[in-house]
Backbone bond lengths (Angstrom), bond angles and torsions (degrees), N, CA, C in turn:
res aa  C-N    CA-C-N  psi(-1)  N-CA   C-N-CA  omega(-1)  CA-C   N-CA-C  phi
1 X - - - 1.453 - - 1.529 111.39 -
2 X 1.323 121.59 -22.97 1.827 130.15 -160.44 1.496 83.98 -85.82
3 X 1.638 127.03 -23.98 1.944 103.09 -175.60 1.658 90.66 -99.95
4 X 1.307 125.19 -9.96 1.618 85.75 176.50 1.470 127.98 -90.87
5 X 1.649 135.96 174.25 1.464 130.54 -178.35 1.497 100.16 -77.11
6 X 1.190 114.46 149.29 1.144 138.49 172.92 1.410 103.21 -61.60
7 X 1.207 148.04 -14.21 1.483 142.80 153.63 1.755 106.14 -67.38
8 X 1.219 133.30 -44.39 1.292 140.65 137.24 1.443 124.36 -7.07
9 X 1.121 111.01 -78.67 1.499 148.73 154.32 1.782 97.46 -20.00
10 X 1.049 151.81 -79.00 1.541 148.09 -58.03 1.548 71.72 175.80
11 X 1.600 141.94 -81.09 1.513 120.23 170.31 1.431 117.89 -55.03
12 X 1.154 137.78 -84.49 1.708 111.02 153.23 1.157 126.40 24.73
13 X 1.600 129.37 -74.71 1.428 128.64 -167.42 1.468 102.62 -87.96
14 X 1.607 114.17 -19.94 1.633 115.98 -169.40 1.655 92.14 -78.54
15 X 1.199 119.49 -28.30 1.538 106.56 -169.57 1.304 116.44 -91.21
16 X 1.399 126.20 -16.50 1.081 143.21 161.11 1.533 119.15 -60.89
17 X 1.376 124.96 -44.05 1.450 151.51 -162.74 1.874 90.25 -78.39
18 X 1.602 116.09 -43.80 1.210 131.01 -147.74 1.407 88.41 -84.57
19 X 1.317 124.50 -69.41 1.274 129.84 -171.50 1.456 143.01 -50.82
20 X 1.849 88.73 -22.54 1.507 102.29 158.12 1.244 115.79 -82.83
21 X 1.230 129.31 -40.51 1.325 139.76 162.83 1.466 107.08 -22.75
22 X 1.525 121.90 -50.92 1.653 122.34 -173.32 1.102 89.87 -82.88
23 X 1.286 118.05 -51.30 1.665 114.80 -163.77 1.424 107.91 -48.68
24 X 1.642 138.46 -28.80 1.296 142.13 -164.40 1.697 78.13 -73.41
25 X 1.527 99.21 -75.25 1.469 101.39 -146.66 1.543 119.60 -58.23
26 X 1.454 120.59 9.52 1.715 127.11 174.67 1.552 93.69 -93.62
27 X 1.558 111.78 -37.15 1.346 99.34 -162.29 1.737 115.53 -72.91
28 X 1.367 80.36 -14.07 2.106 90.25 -171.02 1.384 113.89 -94.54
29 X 1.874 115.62 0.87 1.667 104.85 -173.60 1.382 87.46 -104.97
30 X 1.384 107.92 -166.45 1.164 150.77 -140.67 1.511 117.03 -135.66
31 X 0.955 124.76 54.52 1.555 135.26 179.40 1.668 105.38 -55.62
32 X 1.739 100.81 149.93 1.099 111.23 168.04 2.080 100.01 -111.36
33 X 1.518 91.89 143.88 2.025 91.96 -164.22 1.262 99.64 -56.90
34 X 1.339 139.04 0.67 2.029 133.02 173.24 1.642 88.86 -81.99
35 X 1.351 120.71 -38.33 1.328 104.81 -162.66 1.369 118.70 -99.43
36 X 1.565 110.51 -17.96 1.556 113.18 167.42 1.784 104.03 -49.82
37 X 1.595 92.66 -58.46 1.780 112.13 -165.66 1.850 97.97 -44.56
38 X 1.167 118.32 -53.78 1.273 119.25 -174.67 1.703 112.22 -61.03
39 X 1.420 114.67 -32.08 1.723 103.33 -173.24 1.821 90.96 -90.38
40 X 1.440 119.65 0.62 1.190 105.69 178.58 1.502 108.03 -70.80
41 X 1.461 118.59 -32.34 1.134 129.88 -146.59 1.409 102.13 -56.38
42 X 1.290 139.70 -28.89 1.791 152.59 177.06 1.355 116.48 -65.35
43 X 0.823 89.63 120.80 1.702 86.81 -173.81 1.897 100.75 -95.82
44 X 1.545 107.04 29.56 1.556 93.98 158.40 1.923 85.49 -176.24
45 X 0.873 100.72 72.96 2.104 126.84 -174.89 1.743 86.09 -60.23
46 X 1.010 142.77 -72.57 1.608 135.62 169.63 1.240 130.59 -44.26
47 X 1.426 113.87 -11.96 1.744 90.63 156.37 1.614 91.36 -148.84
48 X 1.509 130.55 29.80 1.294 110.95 106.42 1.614 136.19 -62.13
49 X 0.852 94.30 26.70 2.133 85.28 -173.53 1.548 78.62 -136.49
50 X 1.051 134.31 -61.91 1.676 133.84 -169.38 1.557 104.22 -45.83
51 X 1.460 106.36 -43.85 1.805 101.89 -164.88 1.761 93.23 -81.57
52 X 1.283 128.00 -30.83 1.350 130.84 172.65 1.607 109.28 -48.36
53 X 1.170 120.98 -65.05 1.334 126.43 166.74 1.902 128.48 -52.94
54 X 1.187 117.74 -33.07 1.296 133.57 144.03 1.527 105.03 -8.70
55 X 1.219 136.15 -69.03 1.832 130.58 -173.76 1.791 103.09 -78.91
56 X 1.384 119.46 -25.33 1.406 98.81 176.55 1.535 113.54 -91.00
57 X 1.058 119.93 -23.69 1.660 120.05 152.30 1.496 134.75 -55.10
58 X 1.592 114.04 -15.84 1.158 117.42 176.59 1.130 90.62 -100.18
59 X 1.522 153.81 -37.41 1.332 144.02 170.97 1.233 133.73 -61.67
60 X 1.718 114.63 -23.00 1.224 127.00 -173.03 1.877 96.16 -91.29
61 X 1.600 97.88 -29.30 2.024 85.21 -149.70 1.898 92.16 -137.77
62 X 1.686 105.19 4.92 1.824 87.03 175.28 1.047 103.30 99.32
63 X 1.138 113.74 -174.46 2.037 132.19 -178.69 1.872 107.65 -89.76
64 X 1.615 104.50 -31.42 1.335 85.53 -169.95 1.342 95.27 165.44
65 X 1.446 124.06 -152.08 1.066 133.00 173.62 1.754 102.43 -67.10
66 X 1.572 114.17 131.00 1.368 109.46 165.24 1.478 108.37 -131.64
């Protein structure tokens, strides 16, 4: 962590912070088995949905720290 930039630093913990965030909210719904089978279909369902969300986070809240 001491060689990377502190912009580094700060996405790092934001993507981490983010991912549990989805991760809560998959673990708490209620799938129907067509739709489990379908988010199965990814072979990495957590940061397909994080990088999906990526353009409404820069619209809602900016690039980052400014």
């Amino acid at each position: 962590m001491q060689a990377k930039m502190p912009q580094e630093i700060y996405d790092a913990a934001y993507q981490i912070a983010m991912k549990e965030e989805i991760a809560d909210c998959f673990s708490n719904a209620d799938y129907s088995p067509q739709a489990a089978k379908a988010l199965m279909k990814s072979p990495n369902l957590l940061q397909d949905v994080y990088e999906e969300f990526q353009p409404f986070r820069l619209e809602m809240y900016g690039t980052g720290c400014e």
